[in-house]
C-alpha positions in Angstrom: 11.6 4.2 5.6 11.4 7.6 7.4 8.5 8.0 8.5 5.8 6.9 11.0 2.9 5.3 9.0 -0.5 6.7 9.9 -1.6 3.3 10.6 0.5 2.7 13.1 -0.3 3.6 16.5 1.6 5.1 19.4 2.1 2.2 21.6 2.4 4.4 25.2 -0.9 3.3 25.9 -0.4 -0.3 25.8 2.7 -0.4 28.3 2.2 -2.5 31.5 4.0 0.1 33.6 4.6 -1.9 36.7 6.3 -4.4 35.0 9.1 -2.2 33.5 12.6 -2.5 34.4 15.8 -0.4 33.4 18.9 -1.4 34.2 21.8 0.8 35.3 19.5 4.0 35.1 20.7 7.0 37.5 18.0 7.2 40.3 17.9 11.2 39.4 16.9 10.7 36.1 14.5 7.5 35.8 13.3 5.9 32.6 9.9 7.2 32.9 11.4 10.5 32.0 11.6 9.7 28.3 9.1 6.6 28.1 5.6 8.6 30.1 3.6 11.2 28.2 4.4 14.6 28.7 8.2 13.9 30.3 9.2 13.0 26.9 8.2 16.0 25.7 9.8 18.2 28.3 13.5 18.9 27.1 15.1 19.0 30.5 14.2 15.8 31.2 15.6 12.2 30.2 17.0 8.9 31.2 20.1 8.9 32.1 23.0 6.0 32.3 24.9 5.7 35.9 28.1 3.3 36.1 28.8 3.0 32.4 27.0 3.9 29.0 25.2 0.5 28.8 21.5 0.8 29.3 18.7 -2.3 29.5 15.3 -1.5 29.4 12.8 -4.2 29.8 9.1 -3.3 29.0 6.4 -5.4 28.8 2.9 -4.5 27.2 -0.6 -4.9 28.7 -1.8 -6.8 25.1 0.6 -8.5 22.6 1.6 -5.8 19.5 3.2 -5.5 16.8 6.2 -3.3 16.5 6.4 -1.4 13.4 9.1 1.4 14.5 10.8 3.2 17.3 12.4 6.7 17.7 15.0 7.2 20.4 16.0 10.7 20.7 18.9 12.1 22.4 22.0 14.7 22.9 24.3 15.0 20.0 27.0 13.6 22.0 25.6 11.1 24.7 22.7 10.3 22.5 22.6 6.4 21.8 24.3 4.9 19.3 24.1 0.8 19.0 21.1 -0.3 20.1 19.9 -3.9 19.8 16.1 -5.0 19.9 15.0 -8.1 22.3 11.4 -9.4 21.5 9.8 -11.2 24.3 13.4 -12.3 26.3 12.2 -12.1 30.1 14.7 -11.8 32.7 18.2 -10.1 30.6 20.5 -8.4 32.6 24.1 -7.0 31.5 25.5 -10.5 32.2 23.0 -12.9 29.5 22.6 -10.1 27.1 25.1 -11.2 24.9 24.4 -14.9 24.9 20.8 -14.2 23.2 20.9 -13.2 19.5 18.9 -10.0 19.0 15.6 -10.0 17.0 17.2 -6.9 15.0 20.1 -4.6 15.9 20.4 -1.0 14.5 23.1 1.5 14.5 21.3 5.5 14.8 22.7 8.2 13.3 22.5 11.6 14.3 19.3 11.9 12.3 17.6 9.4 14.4 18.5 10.8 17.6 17.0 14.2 16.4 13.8 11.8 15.9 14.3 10.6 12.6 12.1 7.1 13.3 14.0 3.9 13.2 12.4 0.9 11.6 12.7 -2.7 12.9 12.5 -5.6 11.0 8.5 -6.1 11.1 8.5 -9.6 10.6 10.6 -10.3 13.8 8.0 -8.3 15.7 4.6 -9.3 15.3 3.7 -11.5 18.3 5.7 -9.1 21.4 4.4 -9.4 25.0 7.3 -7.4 25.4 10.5 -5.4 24.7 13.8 -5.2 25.8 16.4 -2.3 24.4 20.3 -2.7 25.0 21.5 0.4 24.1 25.1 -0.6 24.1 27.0 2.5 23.7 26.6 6.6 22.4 27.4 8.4 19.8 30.6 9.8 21.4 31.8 6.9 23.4 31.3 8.6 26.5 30.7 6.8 30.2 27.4 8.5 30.3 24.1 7.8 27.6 20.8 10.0 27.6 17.8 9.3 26.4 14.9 12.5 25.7 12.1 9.9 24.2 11.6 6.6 23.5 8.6 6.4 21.3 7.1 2.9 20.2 5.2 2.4 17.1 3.3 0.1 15.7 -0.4 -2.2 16.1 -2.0 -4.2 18.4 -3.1 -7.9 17.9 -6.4 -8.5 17.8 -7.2 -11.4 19.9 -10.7 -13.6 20.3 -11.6 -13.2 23.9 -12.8 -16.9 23.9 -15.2 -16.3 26.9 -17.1 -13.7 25.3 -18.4 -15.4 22.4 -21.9 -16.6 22.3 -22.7 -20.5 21.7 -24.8 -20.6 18.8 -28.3 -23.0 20.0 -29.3 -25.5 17.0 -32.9 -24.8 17.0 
């Protein structure tokens, strides 16, 4: 699977913004620079690891979705590398990580940080209120990870909004 399917949407809409968290991001170069529309795109821009290579990004959506596939582009050499996939795990930071077993874990290759779309194992992601991304280390083993774009892909759920139905009268 290489591709993005055309029924699969591009999830940036549904991202409750003011509930992300990234861990261990430099303050110069935020996570919004390869998450937000239109930073992604901008090549001198990206998110950018500060004490070590490890990065945690939490992100949690406005409606719950299903996750299809993801591309995380980055630098040949401080691009990621293992990256393992957390669906709805609130609350993770560099210390619990490792006691929670991943919903799917996936090693990129230099194809996939060109853009080559990853895909996750669907079945493990069809209920997420949210996200979390360990990108454990890069493709070089370097202290320092980039990230150009994180892309999301995949559908919403559709939900009955219980208020807004109608009661039926018997007549």
């Amino acid at each position: 699977m290489s591709a993005i399917q055309r029924s699969q949407l591009d999830l940036l809409e549904f991202i409750d913004w003011t509930g992300i968290e990234c861990l261990n991001q430099n303050p110069s170069h935020p996570f919004g620079n390869a998450l937000k529309q239109g930073y992604r795109e901008d090549a001198g821009l990206f998110l950018e690891s500060d004490a070590d290579e490890q990065l945690l990004i939490y992100i949690p959506f406005t409606q719950v979705i299903k996750l299809h596939s993801m591309v995380l582009e980055g630098p040949e050499e401080e691009g990621p590398k293992t990256v393992k996939l957390y669906s709805n795990k609130e609350h993770m930071g560099f210390s619990n990580v490792n006691d929670y077993p991943p919903s799917d874990t996936t090693v990129l290759s230099s194809d996939n940080n060109q853009g080559l779309p990853i895909a996750v194992k669907y079945v493990k992601f069809q209920n997420v209120r949210s996200l979390t991304i360990f990108i454990e280390d890069n493709q070089s083993g370097s202290e320092i990870t980039k990230v150009k774009k994180i892309g999301l892909y995949g559908t919403t759920v559709e939900t009955t909004d219980m208020k807004s139905l109608k009661k039926i009268e018997d007549h």
